[in-house]
N, C-alpha and C positions, 0 to 999 in steps of 0.2 A: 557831615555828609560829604560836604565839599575834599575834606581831605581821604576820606574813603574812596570816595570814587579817582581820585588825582592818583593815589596809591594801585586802583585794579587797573585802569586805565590808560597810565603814562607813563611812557618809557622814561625812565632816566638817562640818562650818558654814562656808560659804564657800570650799571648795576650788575651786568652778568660776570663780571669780574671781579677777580680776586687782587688785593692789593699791589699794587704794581711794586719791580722788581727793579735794579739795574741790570744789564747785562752780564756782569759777574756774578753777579747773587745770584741770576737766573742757571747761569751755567755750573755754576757750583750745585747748586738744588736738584737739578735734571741729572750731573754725575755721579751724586748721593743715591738720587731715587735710583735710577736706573743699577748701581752696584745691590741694591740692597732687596730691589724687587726679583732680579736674579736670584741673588741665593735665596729670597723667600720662597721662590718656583721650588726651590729643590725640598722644600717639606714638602710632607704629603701628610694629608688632613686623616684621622680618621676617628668614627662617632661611634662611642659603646656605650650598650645598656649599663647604667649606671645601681652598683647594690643598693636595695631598699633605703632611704633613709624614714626618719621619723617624721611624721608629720598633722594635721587634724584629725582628730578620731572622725569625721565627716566625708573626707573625702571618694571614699567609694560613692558618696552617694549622687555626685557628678550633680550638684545642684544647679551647677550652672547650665547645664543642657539644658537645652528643649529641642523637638523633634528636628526644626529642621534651622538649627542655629542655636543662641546662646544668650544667657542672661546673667543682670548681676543682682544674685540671691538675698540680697539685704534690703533691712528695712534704710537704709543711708542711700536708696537708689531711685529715683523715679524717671521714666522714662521720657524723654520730653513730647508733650501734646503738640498734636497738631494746630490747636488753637493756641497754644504759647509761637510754638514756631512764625505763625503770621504774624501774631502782636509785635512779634521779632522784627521780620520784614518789612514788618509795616511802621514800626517806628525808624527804620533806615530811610526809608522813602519820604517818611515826611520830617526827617531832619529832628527827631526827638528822640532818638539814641543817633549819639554826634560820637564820628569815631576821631581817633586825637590826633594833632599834627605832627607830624614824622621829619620834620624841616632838620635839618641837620644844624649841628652838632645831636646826635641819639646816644647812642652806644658805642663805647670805642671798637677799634679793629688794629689790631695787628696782624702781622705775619706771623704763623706758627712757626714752628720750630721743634719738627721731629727729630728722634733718634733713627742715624742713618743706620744701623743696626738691631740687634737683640739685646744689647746689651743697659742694664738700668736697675740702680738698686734700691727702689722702690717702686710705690705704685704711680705712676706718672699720666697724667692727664688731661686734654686740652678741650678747650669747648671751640666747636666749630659755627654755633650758631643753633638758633632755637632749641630742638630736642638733639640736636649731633655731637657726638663725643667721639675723640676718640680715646683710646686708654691704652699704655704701654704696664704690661703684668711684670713684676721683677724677673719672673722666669723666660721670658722671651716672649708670652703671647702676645699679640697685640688685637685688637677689637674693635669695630667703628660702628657704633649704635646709632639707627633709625638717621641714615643720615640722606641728605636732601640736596644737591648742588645743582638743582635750578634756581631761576628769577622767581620763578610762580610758582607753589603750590595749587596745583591745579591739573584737573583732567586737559586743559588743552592749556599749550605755551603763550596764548594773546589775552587772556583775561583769568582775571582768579585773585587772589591777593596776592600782594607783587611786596617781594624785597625790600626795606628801608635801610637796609645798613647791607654792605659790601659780601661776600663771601670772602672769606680770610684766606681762601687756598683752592688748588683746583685737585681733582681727585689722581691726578697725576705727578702730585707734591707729594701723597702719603709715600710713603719708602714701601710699606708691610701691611699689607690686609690680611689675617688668617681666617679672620672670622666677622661676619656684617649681623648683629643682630638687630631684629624688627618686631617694636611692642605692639601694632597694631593698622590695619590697613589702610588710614586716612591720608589725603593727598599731601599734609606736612609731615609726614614720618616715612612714608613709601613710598618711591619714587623709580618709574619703569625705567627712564634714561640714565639716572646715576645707578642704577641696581645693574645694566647692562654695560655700562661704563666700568665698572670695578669687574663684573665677570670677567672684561676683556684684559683689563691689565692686568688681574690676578685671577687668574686661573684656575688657582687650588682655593682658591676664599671656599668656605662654603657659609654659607645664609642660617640663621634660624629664625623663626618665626610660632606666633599660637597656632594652634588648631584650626585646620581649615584652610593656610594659607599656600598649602603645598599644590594646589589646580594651576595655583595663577603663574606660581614661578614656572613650572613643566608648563605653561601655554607660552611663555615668553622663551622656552629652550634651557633652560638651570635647572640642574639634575642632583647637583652637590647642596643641598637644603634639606633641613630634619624640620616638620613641625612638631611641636610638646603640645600636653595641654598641663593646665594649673598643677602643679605639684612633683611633675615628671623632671625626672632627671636624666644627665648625659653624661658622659668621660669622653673630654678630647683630649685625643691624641697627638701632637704633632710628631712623625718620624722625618729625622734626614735620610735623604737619600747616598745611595755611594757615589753616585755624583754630585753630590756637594764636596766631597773631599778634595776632588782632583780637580773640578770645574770652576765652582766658584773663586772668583778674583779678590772677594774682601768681605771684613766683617766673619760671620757665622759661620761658614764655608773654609776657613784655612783653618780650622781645627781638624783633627781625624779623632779627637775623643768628644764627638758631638753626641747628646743624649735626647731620648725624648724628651719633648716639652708636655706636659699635662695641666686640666683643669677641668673644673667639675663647671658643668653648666645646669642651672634651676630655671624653669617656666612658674612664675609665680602669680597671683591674683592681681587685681587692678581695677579698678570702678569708670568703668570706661564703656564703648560702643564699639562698632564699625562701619562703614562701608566705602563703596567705591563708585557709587552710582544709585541710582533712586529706590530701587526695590532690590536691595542685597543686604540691607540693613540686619546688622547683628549675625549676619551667617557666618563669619567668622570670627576665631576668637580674640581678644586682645589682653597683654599679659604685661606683667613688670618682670626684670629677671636678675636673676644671681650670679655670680660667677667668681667661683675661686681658685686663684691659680698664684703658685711662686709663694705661699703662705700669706696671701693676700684675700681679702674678701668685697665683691664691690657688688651692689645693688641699682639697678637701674631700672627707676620708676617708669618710664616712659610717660605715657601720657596718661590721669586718674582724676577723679572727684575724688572727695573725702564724705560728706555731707549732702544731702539737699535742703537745701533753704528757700520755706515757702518768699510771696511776695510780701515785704514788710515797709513799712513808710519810709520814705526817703531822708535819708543820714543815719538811718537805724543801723548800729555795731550789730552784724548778725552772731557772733563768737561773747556777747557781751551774758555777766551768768543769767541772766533769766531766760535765753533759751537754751534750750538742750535740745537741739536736733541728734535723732543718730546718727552717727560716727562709721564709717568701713570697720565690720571687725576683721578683716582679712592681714592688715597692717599689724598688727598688733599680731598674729600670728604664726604672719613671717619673722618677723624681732623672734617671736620663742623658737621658732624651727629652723630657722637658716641662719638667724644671725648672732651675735653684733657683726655689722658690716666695717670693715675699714673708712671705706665712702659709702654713701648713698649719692646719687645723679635725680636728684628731687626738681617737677614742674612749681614754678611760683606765677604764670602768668595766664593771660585768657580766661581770667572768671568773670569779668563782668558783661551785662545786668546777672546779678547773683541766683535772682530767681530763676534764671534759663541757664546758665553755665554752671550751675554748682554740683549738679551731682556728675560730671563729665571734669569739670579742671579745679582742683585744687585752689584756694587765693593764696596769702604766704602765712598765715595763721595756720591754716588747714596743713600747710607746709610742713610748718614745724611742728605741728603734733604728729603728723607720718612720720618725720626723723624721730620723734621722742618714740612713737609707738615702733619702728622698725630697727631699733636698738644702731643706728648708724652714730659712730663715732666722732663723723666729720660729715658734710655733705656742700654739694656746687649747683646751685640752681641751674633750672637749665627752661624749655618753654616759654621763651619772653624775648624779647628784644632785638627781632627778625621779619616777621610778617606782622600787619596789622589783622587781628582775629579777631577781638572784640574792642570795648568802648575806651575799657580802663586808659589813662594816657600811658605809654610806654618806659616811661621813667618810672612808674609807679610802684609796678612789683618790688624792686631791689629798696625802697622806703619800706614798704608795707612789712619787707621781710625784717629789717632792724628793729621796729616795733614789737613786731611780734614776739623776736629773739628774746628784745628787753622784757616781755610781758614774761616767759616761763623761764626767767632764769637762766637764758645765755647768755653769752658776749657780743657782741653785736659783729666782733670779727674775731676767727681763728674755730669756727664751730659751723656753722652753715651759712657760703659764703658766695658771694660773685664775683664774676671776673671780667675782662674783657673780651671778646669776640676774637678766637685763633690765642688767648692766653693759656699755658700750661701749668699745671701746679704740681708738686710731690706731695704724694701722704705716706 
């Protein structure tokens, strides 16, 4: 409890910042960003109806509506009681769900290390912290998923869960934003300040989001955002401008044989909630998504449960064979209709107590059966090791997920793996 409350409560020294820099490093970063956020201005976004693809024979039947909001249609979902939710609270207050200590050394942090261009011959990816990524596409797109560059998660910046490890960058390190995609409305994934932070520097970004999310953006002024719902698809365009040929200084811009960039974007299922506030629960949708661009394919879970697991005695293996809880068959799904993914961007953290988190977050078991069911080739954990959420201690997931690896036959490195905080990888 003690360390719960030290975490919502108390300022650190320097948590709202990102890795400190020398003066050089600084000025060299700022000359990169700034060549390269230029000639990024001079694309111009644009979003087309995408041809049919294949997909559930189920789908028209939009299971997941309900009149005025949204559900997730499986027996692998329960909604959480109101009588779980105080048992919740009330073992915070009396110190019998103890949340763990965040005392540093946690998680590493480096500085990132973006391409100051378009240019990269592979699929290239960094983790920025909790669920944020960003992802450079071989073809030049670039993408920054559900990302977060406050202290707090939280409707107001003085209390909420606060930061244990650093931000790796600020949002005026990224060189290229084309595209911000967002799985779902909750205050660690969506964020008013950085969402109006990046409109400003980039301009042409445009946003996606599920169903339902397109009030909030037009109430904040963002006009450039598509919502999807499950199974919808997109064709982004990116075109140069003719003034990129003559204006731009560097990078992408001193070509005159510039080409469209393209990729297909997917709104796909996810075993999840929403809201923003006390009575808005479930009115909007929450989604994992797809995106293939450059002959590349990458899947981003965003935030999901897999199972619901009643309460069972304490040290009980819930994954152990005598129970058979059901499974999300959504996951398994997507594997037959979008994928094999190049990456998956899979949650491994925030399940504990199981009985309350399980059908909303994933543990690293649950993990790696979505990568085995979502036919992903590789994947990078992501959900864990940023905000204190729940009890589990924070070191815990990136353990839980080796185990599990070892249990169905992976390798415990070079198949679904972690990194450090601001680390990038090629796949």
């Amino acid at each position: 409890m003690r360390a719960f409350l030290r975490g919502v409560f108390c300022f650190r020294q320097g948590s709202t910042s990102a890795p400190r820099l020398s003066s050089p490093q600084r000025r060299n970063m700022t000359k990169a960003t700034s060549a390269a956020s230029t000639s990024a201005a001079l694309y111009s976004l644009a979003v087309v109806l995408s041809p049919a693809s294949e997909g559930p024979e189920d789908v028209k039947e939009k299971a997941h509506h309900l009149k005025n909001g949204f559900q997730n249609p499986w027996d692998s979902w329960q909604s959480p009681t109101v009588g779980n939710a105080l048992r919740m609270w009330g073992g915070i207050i009396t110190g019998k769900i103890k949340f763990p200590d965040v005392t540093p050394p946690t998680v590493p942090v480096q500085q990132p290390k973006f391409l100051p261009d378009r240019e990269t011959s592979g699929l290239r990816a960094t983790w920025l912290g909790h669920a944020c990524y960003y992802v450079e596409f071989p073809n030049g797109l670039r993408v920054l998923f559900d990302p977060v560059f406050e202290d707090r998660c939280s409707p107001v910046s003085f209390m909420g869960p606060k930061r244990f490890t650093e931000m790796p960058c600020r949002i005026e390190d990224i060189p290229i934003i084309d595209a911000v995609v967002i799985s779902h409305n909750h205050y660690d994934h969506l964020s008013h300040p950085t969402v109006m932070e990046i409109s400003r520097r980039h301009p042409n970004c445009h946003f996606f989001a599920p169903l339902g999310n397109k009030a909030w953006f037009s109430s904040i002024g963002i006009d450039k955002m598509t919502e999807l719902d499950w199974w919808d698809e997109r064709d982004i365009v990116l075109s140069p401008s003719h003034e990129s040929v003559t204006e731009a200084g560097a990078g992408e811009g001193q070509s005159s044989n510039q080409s469209n960039i393209t990729a297909r974007i997917s709104c796909l299922p996810s075993q999840h909630t929403s809201n923003r506030g006390v009575f808005d629960r479930s009115k909007t949708l929450w989604a994992s998504w797809g995106i293939e661009a450059g002959g590349r394919k990458l899947w981003f879970a965003g935030d999901t449960g897999y199972r619901n697991v009643p309460e069972l005695p304490a040290g009980t293996d819930d994954h152990a064979p005598e129970y058979n809880f059901p499974s999300c068959p959504a996951f398994k799904q997507i594997g037959r209709f979008r994928g094999p993914f190049d990456l998956g961007l899979i949650p491994i953290g925030a399940y504990s107590p199981r009985w309350f988190m399980s059908p909303m977050h994933a543990d690293p078991d649950d993990a790696v059966q979505i990568f085995r069911d979502t036919k992903c080739k590789r994947a990078m954990a992501i959900h864990w090791g940023t905000w204190v959420l729940t009890d589990e201690d924070v070191l815990e997931p990136p353990k839980k997920l080796k185990e599990a690896l070892t249990k169905y036959g992976y390798p415990e490195v070079g198949a679904f793996d972690v990194c450090d905080i601001g680390e990038s990888r090629e796949f």
